[in-house]
C-alpha positions as CSV (number, residue, x, y, z in Angstrom):
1,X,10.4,55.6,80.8
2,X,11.5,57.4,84.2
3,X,9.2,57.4,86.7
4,X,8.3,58.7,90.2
5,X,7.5,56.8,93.0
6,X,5.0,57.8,96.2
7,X,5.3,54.5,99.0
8,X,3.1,53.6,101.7
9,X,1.4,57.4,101.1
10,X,-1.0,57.1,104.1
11,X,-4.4,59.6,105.0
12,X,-6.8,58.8,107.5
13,X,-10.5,59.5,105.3
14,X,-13.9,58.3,105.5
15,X,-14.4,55.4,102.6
16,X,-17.0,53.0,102.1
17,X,-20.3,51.6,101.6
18,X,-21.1,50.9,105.3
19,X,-22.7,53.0,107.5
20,X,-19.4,52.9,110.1
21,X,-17.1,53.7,107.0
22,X,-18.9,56.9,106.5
23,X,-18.7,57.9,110.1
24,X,-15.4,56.3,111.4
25,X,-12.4,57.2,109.5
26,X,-10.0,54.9,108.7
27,X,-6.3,54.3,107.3
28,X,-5.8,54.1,103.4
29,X,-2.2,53.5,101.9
30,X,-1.2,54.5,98.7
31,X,1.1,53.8,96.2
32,X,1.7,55.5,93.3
33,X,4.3,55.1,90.0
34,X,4.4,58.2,87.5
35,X,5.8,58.2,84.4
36,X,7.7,61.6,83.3
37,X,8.0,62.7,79.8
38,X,10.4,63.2,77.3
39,X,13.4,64.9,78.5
40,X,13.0,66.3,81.9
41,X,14.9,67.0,85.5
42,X,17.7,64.0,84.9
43,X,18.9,66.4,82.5
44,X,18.4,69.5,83.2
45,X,18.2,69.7,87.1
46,X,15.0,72.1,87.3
47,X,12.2,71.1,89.2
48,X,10.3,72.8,86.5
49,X,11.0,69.7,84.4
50,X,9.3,67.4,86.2
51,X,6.6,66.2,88.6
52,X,6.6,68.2,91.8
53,X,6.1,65.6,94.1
54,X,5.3,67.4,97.2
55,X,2.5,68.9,94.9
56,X,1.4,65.7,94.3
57,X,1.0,64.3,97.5
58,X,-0.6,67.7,98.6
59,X,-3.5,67.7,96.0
60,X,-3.9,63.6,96.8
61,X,-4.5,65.0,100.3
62,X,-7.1,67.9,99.4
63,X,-9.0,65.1,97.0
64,X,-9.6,63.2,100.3
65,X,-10.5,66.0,102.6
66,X,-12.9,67.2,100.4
67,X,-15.2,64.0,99.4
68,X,-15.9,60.6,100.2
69,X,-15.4,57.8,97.8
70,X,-18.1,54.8,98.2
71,X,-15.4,52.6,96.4
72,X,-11.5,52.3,96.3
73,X,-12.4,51.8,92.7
74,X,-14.0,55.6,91.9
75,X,-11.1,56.9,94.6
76,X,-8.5,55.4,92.2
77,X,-9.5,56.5,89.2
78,X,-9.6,60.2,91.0
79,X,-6.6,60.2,91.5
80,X,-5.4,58.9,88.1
81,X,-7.5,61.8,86.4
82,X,-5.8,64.7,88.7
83,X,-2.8,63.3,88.1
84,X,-2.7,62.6,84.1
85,X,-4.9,66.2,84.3
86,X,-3.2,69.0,86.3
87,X,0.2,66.9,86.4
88,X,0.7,66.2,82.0
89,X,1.8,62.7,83.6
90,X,1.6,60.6,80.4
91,X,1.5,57.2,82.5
92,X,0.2,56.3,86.0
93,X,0.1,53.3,88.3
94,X,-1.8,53.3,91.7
95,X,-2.5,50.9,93.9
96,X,-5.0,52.3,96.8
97,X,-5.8,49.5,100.0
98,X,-7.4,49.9,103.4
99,X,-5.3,49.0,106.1
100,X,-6.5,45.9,108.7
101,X,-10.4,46.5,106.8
102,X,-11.5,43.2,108.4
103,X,-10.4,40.6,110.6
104,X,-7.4,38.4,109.6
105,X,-6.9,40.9,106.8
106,X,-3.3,43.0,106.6
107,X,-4.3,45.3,103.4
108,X,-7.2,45.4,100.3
109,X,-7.5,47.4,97.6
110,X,-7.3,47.7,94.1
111,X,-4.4,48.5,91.9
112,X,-5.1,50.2,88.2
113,X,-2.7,51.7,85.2
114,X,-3.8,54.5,82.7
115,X,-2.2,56.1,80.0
116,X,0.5,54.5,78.0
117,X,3.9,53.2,79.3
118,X,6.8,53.9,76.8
């Protein structure tokens, strides 16, 4: 399976559980793997036959500006769901981490895969 990537995808958001996550923003990297289907762009040269990218990162953007996520949990699975959803992605890996959360600490997060990798 092709796939697209997305690296080091970063948007300042309010996420958390803690009262100063919900006010402060803070810096969240993502990472994102997207598998294409079938026959597609290698082939035919056509954005229309594949993933728009740009699209992609723009709706990731507009899922962040319009909520808050308590968890980096529910946050990836949103993203999974617009992505299988509006995008007919048949696979998707994304790995979501705050940057510097606590002290000592570079990056957390969580990583998570849906759909099925051919």
């Amino acid at each position: 399976m092709d796939t697209i990537f997305i690296s080091e995808l970063r948007i300042e958001t309010r996420i958390g559980i803690y009262a100063q996550e919900k006010q402060v923003p803070q810096t969240i990297q993502l990472d994102l793997e997207i598998g294409l289907r079938g026959e597609h762009a290698s082939h035919s040269d056509r954005i229309e036959d594949t993933i728009d990218y740009a699209e992609v990162v723009a709706d990731i953007r507009r899922l962040f500006a319009d909520r808050h996520f308590d968890l980096l949990e529910h946050a990836a699975e949103s993203i999974a769901q617009l992505v299988i959803g509006d995008f007919k992605a048949p696979w998707l890996r994304v790995t979501i981490a705050k940057l510097s959360p606590l002290p000592g600490v570079k990056r957390l997060g969580v990583s998570i895969e849906r759909g099925k990798k051919h």
